[in-house]
LUMGUDREN-743049 format. One record per residue: x, y, z of N, C-alpha, C in turn; residue in three letters. Coordinates in steps of 0.001 Angstrom, whole numbers, padded with zeros to 6 digits, always signed. Layout:
N
XYZXYZXYZALA ...
This chain:
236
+046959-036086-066712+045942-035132-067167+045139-035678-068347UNK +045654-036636-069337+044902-037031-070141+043644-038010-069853UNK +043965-038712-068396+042553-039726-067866+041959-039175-067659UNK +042390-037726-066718+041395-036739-066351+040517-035854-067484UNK +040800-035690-068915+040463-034274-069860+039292-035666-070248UNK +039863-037192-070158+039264-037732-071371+037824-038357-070574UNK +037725-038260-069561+037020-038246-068176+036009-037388-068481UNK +036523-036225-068872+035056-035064-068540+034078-034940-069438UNK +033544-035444-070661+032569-035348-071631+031678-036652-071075UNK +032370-037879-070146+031275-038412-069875+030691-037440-068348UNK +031439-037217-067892+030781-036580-066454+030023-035305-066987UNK +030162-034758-067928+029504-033676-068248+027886-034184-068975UNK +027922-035147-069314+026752-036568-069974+025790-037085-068572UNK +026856-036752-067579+025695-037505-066135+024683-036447-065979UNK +024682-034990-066356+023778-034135-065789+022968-034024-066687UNK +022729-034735-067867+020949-035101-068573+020401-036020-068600UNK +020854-036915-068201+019610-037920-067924+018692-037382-066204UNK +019079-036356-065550+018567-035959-064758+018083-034903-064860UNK +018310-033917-066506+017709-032852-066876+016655-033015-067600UNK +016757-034515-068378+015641-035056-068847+014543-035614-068079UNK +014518-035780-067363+014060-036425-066138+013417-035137-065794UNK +013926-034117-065426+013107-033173-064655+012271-032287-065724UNK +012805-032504-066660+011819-031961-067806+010498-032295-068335UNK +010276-033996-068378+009360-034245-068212+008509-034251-067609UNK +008907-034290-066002+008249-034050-064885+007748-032680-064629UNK +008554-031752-065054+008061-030657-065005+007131-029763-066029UNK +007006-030897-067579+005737-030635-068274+004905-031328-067537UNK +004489-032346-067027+003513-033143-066219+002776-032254-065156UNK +003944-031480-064724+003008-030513-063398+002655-029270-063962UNK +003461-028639-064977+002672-027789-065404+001411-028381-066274UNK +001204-029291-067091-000586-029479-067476-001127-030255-066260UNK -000560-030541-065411-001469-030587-064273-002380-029113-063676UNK -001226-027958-063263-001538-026759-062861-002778-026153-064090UNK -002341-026442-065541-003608-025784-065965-004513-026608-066045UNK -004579-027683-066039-006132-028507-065869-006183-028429-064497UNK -005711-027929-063520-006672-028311-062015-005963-029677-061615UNK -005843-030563-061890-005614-031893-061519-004362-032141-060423UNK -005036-031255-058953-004069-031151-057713-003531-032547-058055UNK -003637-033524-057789-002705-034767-056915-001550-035058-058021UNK -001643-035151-059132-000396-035059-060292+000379-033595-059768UNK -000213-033068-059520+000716-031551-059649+001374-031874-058220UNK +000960-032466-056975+001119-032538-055941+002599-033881-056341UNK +002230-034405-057283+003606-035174-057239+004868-034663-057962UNK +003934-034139-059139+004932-033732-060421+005934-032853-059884UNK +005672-031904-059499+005846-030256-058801+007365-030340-058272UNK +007226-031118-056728+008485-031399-055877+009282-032869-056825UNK +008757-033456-057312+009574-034472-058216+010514-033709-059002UNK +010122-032900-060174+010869-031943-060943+012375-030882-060268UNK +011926-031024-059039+012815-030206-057851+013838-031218-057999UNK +013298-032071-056586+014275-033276-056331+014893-033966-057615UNK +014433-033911-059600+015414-034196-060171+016466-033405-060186UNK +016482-031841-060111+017052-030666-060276+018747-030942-059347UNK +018233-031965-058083+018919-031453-056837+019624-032909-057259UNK +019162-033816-057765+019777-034969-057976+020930-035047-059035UNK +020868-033946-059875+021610-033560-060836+022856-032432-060050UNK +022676-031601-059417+023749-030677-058869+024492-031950-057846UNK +023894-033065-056936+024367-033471-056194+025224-034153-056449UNK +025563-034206-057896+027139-035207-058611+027554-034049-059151UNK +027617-033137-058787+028476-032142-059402+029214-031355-058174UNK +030529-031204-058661+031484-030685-057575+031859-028899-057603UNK +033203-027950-057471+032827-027280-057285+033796-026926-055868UNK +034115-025097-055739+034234-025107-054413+033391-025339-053132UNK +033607-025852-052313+032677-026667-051598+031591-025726-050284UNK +032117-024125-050616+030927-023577-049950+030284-022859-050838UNK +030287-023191-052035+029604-023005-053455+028162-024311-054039UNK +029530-025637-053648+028454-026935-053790+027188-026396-052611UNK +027994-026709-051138+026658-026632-049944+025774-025732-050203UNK +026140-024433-050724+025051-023635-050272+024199-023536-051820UNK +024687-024316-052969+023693-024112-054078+022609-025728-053699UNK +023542-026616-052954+022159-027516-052456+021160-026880-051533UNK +022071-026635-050341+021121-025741-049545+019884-025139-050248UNK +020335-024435-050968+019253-023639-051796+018107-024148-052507UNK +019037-025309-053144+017552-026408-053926+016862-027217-053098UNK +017352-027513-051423+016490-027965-050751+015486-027222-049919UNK +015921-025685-049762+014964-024870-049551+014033-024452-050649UNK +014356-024767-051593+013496-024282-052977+012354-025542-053092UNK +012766-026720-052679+011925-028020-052655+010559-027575-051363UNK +011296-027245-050485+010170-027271-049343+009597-025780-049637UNK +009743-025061-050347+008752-023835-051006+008265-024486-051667UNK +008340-025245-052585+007297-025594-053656+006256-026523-053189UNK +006398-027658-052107+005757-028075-051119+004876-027199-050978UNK +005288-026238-049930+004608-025023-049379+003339-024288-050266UNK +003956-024043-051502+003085-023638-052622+002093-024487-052903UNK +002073-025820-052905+000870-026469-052977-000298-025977-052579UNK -000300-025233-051649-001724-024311-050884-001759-023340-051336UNK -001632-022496-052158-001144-020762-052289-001828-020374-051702UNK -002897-020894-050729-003419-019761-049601-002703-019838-048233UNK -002998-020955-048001-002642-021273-046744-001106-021199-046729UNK -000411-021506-047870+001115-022250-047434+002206-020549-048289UNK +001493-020035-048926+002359-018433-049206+003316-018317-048375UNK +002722-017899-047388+004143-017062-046468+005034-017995-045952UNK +004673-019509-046226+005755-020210-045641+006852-020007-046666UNK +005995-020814-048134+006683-020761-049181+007834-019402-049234UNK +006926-018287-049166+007820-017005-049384+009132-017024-048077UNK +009086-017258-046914+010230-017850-045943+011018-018538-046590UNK +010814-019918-047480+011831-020823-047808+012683-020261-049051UNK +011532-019439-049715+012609-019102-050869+013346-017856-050400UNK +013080-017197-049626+013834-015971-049138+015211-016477-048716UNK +014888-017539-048016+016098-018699-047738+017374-019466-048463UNK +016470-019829-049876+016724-020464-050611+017673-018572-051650UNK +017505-018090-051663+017893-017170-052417+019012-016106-051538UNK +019335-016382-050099+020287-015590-049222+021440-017165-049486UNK +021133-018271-049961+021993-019250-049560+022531-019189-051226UNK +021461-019059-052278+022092-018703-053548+023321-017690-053665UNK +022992-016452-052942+023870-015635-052995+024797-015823-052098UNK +025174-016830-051007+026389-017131-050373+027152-018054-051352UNK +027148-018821-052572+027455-019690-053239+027784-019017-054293UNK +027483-017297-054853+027832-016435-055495+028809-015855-055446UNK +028867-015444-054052+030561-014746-053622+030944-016028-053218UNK +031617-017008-053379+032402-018127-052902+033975-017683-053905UNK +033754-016853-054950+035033-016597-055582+035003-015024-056064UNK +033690-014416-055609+033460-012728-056197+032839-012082-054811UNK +033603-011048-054576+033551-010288-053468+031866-009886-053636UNK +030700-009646-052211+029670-009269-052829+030112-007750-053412UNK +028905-007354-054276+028714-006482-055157+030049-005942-055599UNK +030897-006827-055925+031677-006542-056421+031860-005555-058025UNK +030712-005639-058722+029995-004883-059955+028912-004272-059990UNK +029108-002773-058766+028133-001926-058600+026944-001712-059182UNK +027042-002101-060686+026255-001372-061506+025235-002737-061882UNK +025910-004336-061351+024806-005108-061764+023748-005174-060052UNK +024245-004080-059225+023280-004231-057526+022273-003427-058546UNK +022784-001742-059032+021896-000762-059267+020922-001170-060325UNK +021212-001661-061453+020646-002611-062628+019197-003268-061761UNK +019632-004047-060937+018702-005063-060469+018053-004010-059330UNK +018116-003165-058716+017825-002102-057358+016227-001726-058217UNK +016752-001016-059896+015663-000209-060480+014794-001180-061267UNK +015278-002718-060987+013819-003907-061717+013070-003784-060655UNK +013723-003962-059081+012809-004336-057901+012153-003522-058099UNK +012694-002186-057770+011769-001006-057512+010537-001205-058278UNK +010672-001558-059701+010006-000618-060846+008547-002550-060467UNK +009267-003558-060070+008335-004547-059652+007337-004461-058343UNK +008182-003763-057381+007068-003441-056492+006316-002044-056282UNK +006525-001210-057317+005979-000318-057611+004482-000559-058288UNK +004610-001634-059049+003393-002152-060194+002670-002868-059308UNK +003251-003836-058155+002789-004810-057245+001862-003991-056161UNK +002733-003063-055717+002095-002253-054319+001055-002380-054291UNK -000346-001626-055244-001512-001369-054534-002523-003057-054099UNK -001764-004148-055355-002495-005354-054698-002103-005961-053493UNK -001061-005135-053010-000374-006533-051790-001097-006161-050550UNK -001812-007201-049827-002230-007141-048564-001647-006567-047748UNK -001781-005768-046370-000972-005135-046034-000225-005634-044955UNK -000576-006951-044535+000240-008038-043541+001223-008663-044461UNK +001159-008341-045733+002055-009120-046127+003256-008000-047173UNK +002988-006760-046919+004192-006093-047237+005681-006132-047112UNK +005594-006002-046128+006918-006170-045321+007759-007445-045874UNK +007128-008930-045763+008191-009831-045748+007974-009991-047812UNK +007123-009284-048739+007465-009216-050055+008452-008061-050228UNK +008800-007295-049665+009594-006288-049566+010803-006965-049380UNK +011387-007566-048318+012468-008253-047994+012441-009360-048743UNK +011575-010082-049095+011676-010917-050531+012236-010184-051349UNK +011756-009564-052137+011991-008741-053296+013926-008485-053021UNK +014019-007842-052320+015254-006940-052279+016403-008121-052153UNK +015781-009546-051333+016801-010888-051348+016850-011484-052761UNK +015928-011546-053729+016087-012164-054737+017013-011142-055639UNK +016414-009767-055787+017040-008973-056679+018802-009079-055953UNK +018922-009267-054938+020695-009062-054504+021029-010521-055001UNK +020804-011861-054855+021117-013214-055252+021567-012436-057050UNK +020364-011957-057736+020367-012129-058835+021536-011142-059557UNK +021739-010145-058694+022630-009013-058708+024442-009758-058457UNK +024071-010411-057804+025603-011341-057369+025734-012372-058102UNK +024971-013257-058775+025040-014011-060032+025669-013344-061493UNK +025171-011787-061375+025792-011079-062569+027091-010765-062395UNK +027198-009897-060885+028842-009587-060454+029740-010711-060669UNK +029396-012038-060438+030202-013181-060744+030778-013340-062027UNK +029627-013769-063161+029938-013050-064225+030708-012254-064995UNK +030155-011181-064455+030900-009604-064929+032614-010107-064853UNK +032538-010320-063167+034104-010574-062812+035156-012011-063263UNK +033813-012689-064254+034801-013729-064857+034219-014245-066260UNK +034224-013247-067141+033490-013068-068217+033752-014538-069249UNK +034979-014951-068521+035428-016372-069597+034637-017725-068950UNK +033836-017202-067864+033430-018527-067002+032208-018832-067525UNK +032200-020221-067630+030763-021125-068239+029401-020943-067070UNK +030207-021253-066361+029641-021322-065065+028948-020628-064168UNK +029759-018894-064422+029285-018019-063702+028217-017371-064726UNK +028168-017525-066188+027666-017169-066765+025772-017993-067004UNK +026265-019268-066213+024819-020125-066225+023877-019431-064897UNK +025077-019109-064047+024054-018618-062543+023566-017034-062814UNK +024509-016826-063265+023471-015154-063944+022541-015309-064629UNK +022401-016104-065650+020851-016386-066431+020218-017007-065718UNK +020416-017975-065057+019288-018713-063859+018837-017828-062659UNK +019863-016905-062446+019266-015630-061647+018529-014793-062362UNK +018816-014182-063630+017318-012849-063848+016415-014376-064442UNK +016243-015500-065105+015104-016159-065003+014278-016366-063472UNK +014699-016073-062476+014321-016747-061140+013257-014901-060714UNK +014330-013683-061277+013557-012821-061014+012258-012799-061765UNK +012477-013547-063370+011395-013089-063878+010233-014169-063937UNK +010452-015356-063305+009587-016526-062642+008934-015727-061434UNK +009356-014906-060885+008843-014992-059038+008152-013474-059468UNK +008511-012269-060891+007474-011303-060597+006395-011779-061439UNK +006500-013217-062270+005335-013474-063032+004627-013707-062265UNK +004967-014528-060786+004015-014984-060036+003300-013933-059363UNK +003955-013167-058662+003305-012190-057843+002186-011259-058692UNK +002631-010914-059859+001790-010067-060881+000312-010979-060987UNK +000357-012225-061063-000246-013359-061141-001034-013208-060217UNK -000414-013024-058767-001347-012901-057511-001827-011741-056983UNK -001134-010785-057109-001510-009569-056754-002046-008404-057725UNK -001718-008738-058894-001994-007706-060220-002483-007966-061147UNK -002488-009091-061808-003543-009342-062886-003508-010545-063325UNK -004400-011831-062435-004214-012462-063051-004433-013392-064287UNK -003908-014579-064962-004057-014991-065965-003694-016337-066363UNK -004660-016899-067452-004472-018245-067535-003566-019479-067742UNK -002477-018697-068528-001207-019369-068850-000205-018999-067709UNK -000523-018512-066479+000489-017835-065473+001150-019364-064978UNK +000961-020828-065142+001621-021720-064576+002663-022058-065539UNK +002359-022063-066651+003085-022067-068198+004616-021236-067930UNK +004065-020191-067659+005462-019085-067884+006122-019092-066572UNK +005794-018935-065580+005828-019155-063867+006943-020330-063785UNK +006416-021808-064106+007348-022666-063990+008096-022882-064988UNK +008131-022694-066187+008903-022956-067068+010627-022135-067164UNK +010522-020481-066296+011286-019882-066011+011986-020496-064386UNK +011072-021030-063588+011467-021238-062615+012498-022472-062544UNK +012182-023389-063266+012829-024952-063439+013734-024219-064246UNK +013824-023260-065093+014895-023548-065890+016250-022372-065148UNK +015406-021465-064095+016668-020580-063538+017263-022197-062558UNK +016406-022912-061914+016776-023840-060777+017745-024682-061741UNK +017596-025235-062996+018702-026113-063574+019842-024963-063567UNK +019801-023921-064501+021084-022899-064510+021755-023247-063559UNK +021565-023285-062221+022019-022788-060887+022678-023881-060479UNK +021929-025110-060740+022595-026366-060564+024167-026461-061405UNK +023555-026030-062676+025032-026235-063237+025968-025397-063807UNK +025933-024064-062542+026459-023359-062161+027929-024108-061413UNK +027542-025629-060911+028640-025971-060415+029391-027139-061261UNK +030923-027292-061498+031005-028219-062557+030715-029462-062496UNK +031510-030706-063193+031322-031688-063320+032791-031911-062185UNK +032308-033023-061339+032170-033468-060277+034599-033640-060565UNK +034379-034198-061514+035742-034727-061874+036837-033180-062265UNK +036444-032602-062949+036410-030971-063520+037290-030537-062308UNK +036232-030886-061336+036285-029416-059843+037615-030460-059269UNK +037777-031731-059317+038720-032090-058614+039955-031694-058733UNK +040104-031507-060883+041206-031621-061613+041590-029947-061420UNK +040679-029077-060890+040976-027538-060994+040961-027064-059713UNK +040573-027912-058420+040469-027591-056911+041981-027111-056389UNK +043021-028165-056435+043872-027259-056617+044796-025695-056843UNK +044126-025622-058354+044622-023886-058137+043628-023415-057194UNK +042280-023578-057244+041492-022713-055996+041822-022489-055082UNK +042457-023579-054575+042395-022935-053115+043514-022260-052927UNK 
């Protein structure tokens, strides 16, 4: 146990040089987004992702916790792709993250029954509401329906990130995917408010800066690669 304890401050050291990495990249695309300057943003954008995913992918973890929080960052990659168009590519985008956020919340209950903490579903039930209440009169009306089922998939991911939490109040871990979950809610109603309700100039500023930083949370939501080996054991 001592190769193993004396082991983990460097493995816990591998996940910033890839947080640094995506940090920069992800100031690069945001002053891309406010100057206009598509083809930087067109690189910066999904670069900042793929550091995100390069960083969870040395990190271990129960292993339908690891799959489905990659899963998630590789559906979160091909939304942001998608987003490159916000006209044309929306509803794809909104598909992948709907995706990306039913696979978050399978990687949530991997050790917490869903809604196992009633009161963090109802908590998050009266943000949606009170978000697509403000949203309603701008949303097109072909596109109700699948922001509706958006809405109600992110608020349950983000609702099961807290129950995790709640149900393991000593955990580092569960406590990173609950803040990377209400940041992810409050990245995705900046956007929509952005698109449908009022928008505004710094909306790429606040938009991605919450978004990269719920997507790191989430990443290291799972431990260090050596960690999960030395504690896999009692899990299972």
């Amino acid at each position: 146990m001592m190769t193993t304890t004396a082991a983990l401050p460097t493995s816990r050291r591998q996940a910033w040089p890839w947080l640094v990495a995506a940090t920069l990249s992800g100031a690069l695309a945001v002053s891309a987004a406010l100057l206009g300057h598509w083809p930087l943003l067109a690189v910066a954008k999904p670069l900042t992702t793929i550091l995100i995913i390069a960083c969870a992918w040395q990190r271990g973890g129960l292993p339908r916790r690891r799959t489905a929080i990659l899963a998630g960052l590789l559906l979160s990659l091909a939304g942001d792709v998608a987003l490159l168009w916000p006209k044309e590519g929306f509803l794809l985008g909104l598909v992948a993250f709907l995706l990306a956020h039913l696979a978050y919340l399978v990687a949530f209950t991997a050790s917490t029954r869903l809604a196992a903490r009633p009161l963090a579903f109802a908590a998050y039930a009266v943000v949606a509401g009170l978000i697509l209440w403000q949203l309603w009169p701008g949303v097109p009306d072909g596109l109700r329906l699948p922001v509706v089922v958006y809405v109600v998939a992110l608020a349950s991911m983000a609702a099961q990130a807290a129950c995790w939490a709640l149900a393991e109040p000593g955990n580092a871990a569960a406590r990173s995917a609950a803040i990377g979950g209400a940041l992810f809610v409050a990245s995705d109603a900046t956007l929509a408010f952005n698109k449908f309700a009022m928008p505004f100039a710094l909306a790429p500023l606040a938009i991605l800066l919450a978004y990269w930083s719920a997507q790191a949370l989430i990443a290291l939501s799972l431990p260090p690669d050596d960690a999960a080996r030395c504690a896999r054991p009692h899990e299972q």
